[in-house]
C-alpha positions as CSV (number, residue, x, y, z in Angstrom):
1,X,15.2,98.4,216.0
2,X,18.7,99.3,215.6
3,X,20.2,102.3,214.9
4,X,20.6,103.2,210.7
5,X,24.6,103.7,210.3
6,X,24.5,103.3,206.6
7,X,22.4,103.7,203.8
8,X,22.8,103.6,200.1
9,X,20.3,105.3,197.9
10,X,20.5,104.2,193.3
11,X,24.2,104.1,193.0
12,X,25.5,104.3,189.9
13,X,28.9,103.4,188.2
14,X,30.1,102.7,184.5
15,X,33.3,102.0,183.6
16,X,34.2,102.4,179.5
17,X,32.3,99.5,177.8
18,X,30.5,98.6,181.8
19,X,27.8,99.4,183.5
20,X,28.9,97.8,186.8
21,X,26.0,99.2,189.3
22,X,22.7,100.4,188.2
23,X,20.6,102.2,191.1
24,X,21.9,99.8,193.8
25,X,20.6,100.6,196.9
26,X,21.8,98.8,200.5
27,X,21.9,99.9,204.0
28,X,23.6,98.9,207.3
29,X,22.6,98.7,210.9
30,X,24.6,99.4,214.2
31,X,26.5,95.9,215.6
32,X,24.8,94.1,212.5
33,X,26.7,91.4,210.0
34,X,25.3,92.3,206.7
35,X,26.3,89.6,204.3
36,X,26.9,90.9,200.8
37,X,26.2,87.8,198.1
38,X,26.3,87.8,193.9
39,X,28.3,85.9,191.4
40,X,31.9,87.3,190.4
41,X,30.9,90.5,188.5
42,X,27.7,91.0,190.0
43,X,28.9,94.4,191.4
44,X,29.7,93.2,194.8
45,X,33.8,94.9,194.6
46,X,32.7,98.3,193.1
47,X,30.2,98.6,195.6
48,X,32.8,97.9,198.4
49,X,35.7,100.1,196.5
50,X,32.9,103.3,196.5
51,X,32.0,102.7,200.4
52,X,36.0,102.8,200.8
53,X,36.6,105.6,198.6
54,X,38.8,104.1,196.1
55,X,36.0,104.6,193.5
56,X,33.6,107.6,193.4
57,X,29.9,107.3,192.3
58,X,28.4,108.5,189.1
59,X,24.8,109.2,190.7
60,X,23.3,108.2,193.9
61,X,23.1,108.8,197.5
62,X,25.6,107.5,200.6
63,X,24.2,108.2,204.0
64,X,26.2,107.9,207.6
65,X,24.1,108.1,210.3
66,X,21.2,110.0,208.4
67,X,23.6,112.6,206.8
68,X,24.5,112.7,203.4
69,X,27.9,112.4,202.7
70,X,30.9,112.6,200.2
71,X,33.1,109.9,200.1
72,X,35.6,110.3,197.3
73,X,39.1,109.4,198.5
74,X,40.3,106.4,200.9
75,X,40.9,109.1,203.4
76,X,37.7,110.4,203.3
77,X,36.5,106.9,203.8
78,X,39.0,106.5,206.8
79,X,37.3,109.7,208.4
80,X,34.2,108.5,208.5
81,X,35.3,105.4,209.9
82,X,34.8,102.9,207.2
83,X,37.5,100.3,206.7
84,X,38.4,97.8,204.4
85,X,40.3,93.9,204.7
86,X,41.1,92.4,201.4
87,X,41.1,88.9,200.8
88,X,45.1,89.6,200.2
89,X,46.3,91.6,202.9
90,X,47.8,94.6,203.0
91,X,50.3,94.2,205.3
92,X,54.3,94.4,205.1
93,X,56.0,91.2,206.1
94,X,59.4,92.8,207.1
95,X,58.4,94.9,209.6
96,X,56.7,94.4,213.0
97,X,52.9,94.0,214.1
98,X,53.0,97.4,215.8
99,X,54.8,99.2,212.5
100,X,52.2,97.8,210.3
101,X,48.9,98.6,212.7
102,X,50.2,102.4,212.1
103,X,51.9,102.6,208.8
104,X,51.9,106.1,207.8
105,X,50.2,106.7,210.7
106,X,52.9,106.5,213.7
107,X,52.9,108.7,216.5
108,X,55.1,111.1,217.0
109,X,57.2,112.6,219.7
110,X,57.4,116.3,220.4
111,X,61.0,116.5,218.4
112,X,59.2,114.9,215.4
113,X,61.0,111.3,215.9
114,X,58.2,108.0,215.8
115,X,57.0,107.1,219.5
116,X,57.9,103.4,219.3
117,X,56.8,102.6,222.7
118,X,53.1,104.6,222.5
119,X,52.6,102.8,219.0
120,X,53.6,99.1,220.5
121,X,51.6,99.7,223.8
122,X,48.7,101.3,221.2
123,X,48.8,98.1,218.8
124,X,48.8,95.9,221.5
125,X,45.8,97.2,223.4
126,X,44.3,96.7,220.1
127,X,45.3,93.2,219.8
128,X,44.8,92.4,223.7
129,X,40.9,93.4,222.6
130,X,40.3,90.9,219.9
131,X,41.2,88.3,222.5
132,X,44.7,87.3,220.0
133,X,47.9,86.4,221.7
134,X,49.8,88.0,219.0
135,X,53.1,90.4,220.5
136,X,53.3,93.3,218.6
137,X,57.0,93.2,218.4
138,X,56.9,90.2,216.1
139,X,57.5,90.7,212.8
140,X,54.0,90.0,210.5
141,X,56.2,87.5,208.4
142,X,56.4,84.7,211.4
143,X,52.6,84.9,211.8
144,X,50.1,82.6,209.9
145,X,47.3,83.6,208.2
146,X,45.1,83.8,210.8
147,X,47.1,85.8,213.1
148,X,47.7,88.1,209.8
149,X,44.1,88.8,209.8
150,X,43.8,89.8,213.5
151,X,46.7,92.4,212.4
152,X,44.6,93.7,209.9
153,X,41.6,93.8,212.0
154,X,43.6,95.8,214.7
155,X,44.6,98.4,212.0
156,X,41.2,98.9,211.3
157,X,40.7,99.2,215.2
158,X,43.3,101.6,215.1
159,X,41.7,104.0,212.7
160,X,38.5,104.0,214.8
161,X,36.7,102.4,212.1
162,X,33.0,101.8,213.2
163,X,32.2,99.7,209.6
164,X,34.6,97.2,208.6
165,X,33.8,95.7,205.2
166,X,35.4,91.9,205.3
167,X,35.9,90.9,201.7
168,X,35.9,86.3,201.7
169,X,37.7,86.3,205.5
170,X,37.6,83.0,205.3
171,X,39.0,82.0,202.5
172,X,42.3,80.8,203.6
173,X,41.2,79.9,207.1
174,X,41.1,76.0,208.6
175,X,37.8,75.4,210.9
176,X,39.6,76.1,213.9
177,X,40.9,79.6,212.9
178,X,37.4,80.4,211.0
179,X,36.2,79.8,214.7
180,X,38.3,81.9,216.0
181,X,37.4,84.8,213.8
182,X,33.7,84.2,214.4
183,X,34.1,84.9,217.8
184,X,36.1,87.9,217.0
185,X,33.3,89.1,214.6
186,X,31.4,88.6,217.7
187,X,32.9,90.7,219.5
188,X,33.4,93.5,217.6
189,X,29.8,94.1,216.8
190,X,28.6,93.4,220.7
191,X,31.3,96.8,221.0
192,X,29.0,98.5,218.4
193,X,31.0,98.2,215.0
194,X,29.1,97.1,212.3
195,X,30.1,94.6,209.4
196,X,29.5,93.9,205.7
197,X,30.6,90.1,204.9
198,X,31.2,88.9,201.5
199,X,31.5,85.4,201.5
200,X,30.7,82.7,198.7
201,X,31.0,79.7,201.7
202,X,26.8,79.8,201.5
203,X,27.6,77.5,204.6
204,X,28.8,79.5,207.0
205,X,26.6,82.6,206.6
206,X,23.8,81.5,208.5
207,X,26.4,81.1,212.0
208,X,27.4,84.6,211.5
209,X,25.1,87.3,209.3
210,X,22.0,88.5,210.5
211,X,20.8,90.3,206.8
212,X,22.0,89.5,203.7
213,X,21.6,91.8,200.3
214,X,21.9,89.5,196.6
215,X,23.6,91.7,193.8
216,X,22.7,90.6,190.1
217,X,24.5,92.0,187.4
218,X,24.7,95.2,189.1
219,X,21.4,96.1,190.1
220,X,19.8,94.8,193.6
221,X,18.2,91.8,194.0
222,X,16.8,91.8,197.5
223,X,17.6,91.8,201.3
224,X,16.2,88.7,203.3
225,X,16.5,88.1,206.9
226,X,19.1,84.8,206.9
227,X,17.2,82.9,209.6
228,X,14.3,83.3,207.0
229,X,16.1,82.5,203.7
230,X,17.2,78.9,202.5
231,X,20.4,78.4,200.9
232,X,18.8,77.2,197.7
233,X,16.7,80.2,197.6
234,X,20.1,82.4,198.0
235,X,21.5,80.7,195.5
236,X,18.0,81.4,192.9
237,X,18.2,84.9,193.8
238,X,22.7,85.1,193.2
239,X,22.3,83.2,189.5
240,X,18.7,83.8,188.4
241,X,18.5,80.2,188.2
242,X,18.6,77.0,189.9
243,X,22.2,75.4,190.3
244,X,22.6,71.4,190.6
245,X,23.7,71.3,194.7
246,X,24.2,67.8,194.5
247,X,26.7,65.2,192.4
248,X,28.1,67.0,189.7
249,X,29.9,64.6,187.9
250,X,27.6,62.4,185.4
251,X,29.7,58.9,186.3
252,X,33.3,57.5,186.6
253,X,34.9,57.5,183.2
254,X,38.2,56.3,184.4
255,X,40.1,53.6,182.1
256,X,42.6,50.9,183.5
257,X,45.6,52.9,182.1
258,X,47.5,54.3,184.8
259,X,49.1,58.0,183.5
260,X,50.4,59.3,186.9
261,X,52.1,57.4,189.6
262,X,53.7,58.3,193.0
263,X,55.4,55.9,195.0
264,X,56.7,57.1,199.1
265,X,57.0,60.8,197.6
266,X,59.0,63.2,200.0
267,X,59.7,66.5,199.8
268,X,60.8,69.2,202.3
269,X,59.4,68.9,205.7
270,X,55.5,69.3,204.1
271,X,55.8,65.9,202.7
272,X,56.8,62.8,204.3
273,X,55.3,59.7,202.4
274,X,52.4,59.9,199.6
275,X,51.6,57.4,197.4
276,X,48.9,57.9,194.8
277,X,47.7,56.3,191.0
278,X,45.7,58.2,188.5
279,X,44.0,57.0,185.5
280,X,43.4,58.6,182.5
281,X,40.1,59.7,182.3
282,X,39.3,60.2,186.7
283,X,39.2,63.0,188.7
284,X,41.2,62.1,191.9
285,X,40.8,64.6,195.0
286,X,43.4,65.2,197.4
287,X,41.8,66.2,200.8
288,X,43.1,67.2,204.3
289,X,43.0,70.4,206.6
290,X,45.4,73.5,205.8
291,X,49.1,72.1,206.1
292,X,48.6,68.9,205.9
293,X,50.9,69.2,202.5
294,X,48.5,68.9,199.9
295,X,49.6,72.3,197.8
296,X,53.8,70.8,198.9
297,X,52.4,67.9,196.9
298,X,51.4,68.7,193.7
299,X,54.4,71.5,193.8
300,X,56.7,68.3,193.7
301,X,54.9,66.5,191.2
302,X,54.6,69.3,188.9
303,X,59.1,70.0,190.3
304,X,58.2,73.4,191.7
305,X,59.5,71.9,195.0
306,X,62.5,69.4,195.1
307,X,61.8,66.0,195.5
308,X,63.7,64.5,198.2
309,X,62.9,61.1,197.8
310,X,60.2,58.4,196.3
311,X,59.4,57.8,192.7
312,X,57.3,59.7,190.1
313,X,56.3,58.1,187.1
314,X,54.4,59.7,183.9
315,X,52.7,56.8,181.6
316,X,54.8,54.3,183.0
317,X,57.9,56.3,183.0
318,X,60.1,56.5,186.0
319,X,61.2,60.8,185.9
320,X,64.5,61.2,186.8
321,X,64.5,64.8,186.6
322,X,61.6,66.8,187.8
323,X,61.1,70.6,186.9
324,X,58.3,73.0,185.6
325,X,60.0,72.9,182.2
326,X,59.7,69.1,181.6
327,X,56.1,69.1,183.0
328,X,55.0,71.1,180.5
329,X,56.5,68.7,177.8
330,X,55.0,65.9,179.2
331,X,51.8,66.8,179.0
332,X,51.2,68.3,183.3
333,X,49.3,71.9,183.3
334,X,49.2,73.3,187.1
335,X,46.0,75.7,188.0
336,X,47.8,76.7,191.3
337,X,45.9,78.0,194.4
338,X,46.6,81.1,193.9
339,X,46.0,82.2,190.5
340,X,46.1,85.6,189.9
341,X,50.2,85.6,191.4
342,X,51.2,82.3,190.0
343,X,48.8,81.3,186.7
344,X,48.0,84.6,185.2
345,X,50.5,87.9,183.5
346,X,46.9,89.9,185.2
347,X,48.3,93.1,183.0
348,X,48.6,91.5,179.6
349,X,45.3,90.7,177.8
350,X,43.1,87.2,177.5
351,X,45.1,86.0,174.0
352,X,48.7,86.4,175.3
353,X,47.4,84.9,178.6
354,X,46.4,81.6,176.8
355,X,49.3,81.0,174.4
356,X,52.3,82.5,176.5
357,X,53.2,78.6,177.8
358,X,53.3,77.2,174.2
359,X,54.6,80.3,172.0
360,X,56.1,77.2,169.6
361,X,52.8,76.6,168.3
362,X,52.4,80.0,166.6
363,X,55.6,80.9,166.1
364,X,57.5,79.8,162.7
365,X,61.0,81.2,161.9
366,X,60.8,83.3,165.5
367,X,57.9,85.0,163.5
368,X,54.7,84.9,165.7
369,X,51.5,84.1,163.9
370,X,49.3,86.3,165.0
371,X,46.0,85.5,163.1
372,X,46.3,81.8,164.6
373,X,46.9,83.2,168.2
374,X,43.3,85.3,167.8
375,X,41.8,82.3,166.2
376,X,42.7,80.0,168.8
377,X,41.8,82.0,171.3
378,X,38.5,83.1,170.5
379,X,37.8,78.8,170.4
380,X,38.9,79.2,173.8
381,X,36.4,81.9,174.5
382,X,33.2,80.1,172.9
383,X,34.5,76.7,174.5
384,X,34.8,77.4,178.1
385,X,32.0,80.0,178.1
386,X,34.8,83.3,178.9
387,X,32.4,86.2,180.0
388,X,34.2,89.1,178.2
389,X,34.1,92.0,176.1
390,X,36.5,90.2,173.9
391,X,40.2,88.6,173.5
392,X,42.3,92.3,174.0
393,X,40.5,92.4,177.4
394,X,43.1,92.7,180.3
395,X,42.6,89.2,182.7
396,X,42.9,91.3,185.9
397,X,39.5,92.9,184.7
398,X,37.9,89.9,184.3
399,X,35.7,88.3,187.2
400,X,37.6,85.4,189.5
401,X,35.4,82.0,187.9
402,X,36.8,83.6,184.3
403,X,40.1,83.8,185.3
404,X,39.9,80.6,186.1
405,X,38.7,79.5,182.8
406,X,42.0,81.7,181.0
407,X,44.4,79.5,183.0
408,X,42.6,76.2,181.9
409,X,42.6,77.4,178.2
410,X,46.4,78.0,178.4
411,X,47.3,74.2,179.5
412,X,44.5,72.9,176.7
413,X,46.0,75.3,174.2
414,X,49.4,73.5,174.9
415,X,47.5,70.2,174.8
416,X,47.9,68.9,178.4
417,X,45.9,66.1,179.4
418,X,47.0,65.6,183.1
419,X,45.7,68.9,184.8
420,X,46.2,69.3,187.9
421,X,43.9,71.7,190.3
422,X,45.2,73.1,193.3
423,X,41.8,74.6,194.4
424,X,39.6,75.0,191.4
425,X,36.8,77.0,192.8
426,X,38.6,79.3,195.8
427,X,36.8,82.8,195.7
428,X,34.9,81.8,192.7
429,X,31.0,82.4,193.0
430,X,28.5,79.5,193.2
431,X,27.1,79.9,189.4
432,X,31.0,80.3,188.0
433,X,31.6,77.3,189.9
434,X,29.4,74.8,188.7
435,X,30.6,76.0,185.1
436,X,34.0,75.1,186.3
437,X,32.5,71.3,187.5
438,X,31.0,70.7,184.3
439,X,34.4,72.0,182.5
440,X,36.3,69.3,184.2
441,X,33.6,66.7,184.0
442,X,33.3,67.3,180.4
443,X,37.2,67.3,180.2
444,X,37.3,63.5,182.2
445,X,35.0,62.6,179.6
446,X,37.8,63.2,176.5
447,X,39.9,61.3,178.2
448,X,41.7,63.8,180.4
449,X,43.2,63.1,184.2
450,X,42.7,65.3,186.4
451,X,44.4,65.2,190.4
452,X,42.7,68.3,192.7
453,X,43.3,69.5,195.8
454,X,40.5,70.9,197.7
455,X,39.2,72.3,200.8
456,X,35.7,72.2,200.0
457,X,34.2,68.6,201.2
458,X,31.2,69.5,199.3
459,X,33.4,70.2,196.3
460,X,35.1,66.8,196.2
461,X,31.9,64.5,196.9
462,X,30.3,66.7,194.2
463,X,33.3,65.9,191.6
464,X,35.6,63.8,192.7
465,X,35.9,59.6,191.6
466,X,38.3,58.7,194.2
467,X,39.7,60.8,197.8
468,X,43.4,60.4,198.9
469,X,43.2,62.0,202.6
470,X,46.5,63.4,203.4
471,X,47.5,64.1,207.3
472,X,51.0,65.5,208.7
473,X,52.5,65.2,205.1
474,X,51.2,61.5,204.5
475,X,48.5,60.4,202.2
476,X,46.9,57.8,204.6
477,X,43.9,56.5,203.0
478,X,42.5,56.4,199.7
479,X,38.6,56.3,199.8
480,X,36.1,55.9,197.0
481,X,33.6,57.8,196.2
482,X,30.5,55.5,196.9
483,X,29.8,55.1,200.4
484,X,32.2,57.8,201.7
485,X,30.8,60.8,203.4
486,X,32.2,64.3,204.2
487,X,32.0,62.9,207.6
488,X,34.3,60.4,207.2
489,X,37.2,62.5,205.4
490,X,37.1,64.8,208.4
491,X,37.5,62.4,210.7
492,X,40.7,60.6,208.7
493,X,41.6,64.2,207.9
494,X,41.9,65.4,211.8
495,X,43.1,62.0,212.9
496,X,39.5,60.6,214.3
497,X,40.7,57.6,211.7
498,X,44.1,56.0,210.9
């Protein structure tokens, strides 16, 4: 049996009005990748925040190596070796790989100046280990996302961390790179270093974790072996209930009126030629692997990005001018990718989150109308099913699948009807996101379009009416959605097909 290197004894922690963890208890083993699973809010981040010291507990026990210790500052967590990598990395883009491996940690030299040359030769010894062929003399704003992880990785190498807590690694990866980082994984706990893996990709915990603990509302669920756990079982244990894992969408609703229409769009060197038609009432997917111009896309349709050549046309309507602004009076809301830095103020509350794109309809004289703002929002809050103490809640607080839900009730609340999706369900948990797939099935249904873009091949046979598979900045087949198989996608999407 391997050695113990962490355990967790009936942790506690409330926040005013929250009682995020009740008497959680978890523990981690030497060179083991313990996979951490629960729905957003379940308790999974305050857990991870406590075992990195950027929360202290109210009650309960944390054990390293048999001893009972005291972990209440990031430092403290640092000391005992525990690191942390964030879905969004902390890293700063200006300066190079080596400057960022030891930020705020560079060596010095006996007059007190930094040792430039011990820190590059030190970050690059990290880096050579990880098998990367990153130079730490390049600045961390030419690498991709990838590569940016590997940095992070290294600082965490860096800082002798023997637990490094991995919060949805994967998240932005393509296959290829997520190989690469399994291998990676695999190496770092063949060298001893132990890892706890959050991850809502049910898919790919079974190629990398060896446990995996469910969180529930904040209490403990139960730790299986994954070679001796289905995925439907994980998912029973995450929601308390069984979630539809097949076809989500009740049937086509699409009518023959066409509301969206691109013809040869271009736009920057992301997109060369795409040509797509949506109907009112159809959910249209746009698949392909990461950079194949599917985000570059929708930024041009919804005139983010300039359009550089090609024809949009709204109901029939050739644009000639293309911007945010005019979107929004046509009728275009944009759920972007990422949505807590482009579709959320995450400081102001839930109300002034969903009326802040249409102020006009509450505002009369330049006087606001604050009774209708409350009103409309709390129909937004019964509607969509928001999880929340109530409207004056601040939308960083609330969990990523609700989030998600405040952004769709700002574009209803200015009475879009062509919603666009740039990655509905990224870093939402499996329960939040088949909320989300009967949101936009239910939306379809009222007559709604909706155009998505999405990673997920699951996702898109699960939702989706029609495919566009887009490849080097081309849309270069449309599929639809009977007889077309994940399968086949990948293989137009990787150029298998033409």
């Amino acid at each position: 049996m391997a050695r113990e290197i962490l355990r967790a004894e009936k942790i506690n922690k409330s926040f005013p009005g929250v009682k995020a963890l009740t008497d959680v208890s978890f523990n981690l083993y030497e060179g083991e990748v313990h996979v951490l699973l629960g729905e957003n809010g379940a308790g999974k981040s305050t857990l991870m925040k406590i075992f990195s010291g950027l929360y202290s507990v109210d009650s309960g026990d944390i054990y390293l190596e048999g001893e009972k210790v005291s972990i209440r500052s990031m430092k403290d967590a640092q000391n005992h070796g525990i690191a942390i990598i964030y879905q969004e990395f902390n890293l700063v883009p200006h300066l190079t790989v080596a400057q960022n491996v030891f930020l705020g940690r560079e060596p010095l030299k006996s007059d007190g100046r930094i040792d430039k040359e011990s820190m590059r030769r030190a970050a690059q010894e990290k880096l050579d280990f990880l098998k990367s062929n990153i130079s730490a003399d390049v600045e961390v704003a030419t690498l991709g996302v990838a590569q940016q992880q590997l940095v992070e990785i290294a600082k965490a190498l860096s800082q002798n961390a023997r637990i490094l807590i991995m919060d949805e690694p994967t998240a932005a990866l393509s296959e290829s790179e997520i190989a690469v980082l399994f291998e990676t994984i695999k190496e770092l706990t063949r060298n001893g270093v132990s890892i706890i893996y959050i991850s809502h990709r049910l898919q790919e915990l079974k190629i990398i974790g060896n446990r995996v603990t469910v969180l529930r509302d904040g209490c403990t669920i139960g730790t299986e072996q994954l070679d001796q756990i289905t995925m439907d079982e994980m998912v029973h244990m995450m929601v308390g209930r069984n979630v539809s894992r097949g076809r989500a969408r009740a049937k086509n609703t699409a009518t023959d009126e066409v509301v969206l229409e691109l013809k040869n769009v271009s736009s920057g060197k992301a997109v060369k030629s795409a040509s797509l038609v949506l109907h009112k009432g159809e959910i249209v997917a746009i698949s392909g692997l990461v950079g194949a111009g599917r985000t570059e896309l929708v930024h041009a349709i919804y005139g983010i990005d300039k359009l550089d050549g090609g024809e949009v046309f709204i109901r029939g309507k050739k644009q000639d001018r293309i911007s945010p602004f005019r979107s929004v009076t046509q009728g275009i809301g944009l759920l972007p990718e990422s949505r807590k830095e482009y579709g959320l103020s995450l400081s102001l509350p839930i109300y002034q989150n969903v009326t802040e794109a249409a102020l006009r309809k509450i505002t009369r004289a330049g006087v606001m109308n604050l009774r209708r703002e409350r009103t409309a929002t709390q129909e937004f809050i019964e509607r969509l099913n928001i999880v929340c103490p109530g409207m004056r809640q601040r939308v960083v607080n609330l969990s990523g699948g609700n989030q998600q839900k405040v952004v769709l009730a700002k574009w209803l609340f200015t009475e879009s009807n062509i919603l666009i999706f740039d990655e509905p369900t990224r870093g939402i948990d499996v329960g939040a996101r088949d909320e989300i797939y009967h949101l936009m099935d239910e939306l379809a249904k009222a007559g709604n379009s909706i155009l998505m873009v999405s990673s997920d091949l699951v996702e898109i046979m699960a939702i989706a009416d029609r495919i566009y598979v887009m490849r080097m900045g081309e849309i270069i087949k449309e599929l639809p959605y009977e007889g077309t198989t994940e399968e086949l996608i990948m293989s137009y999407a990787s150029g298998g097909k033409r």
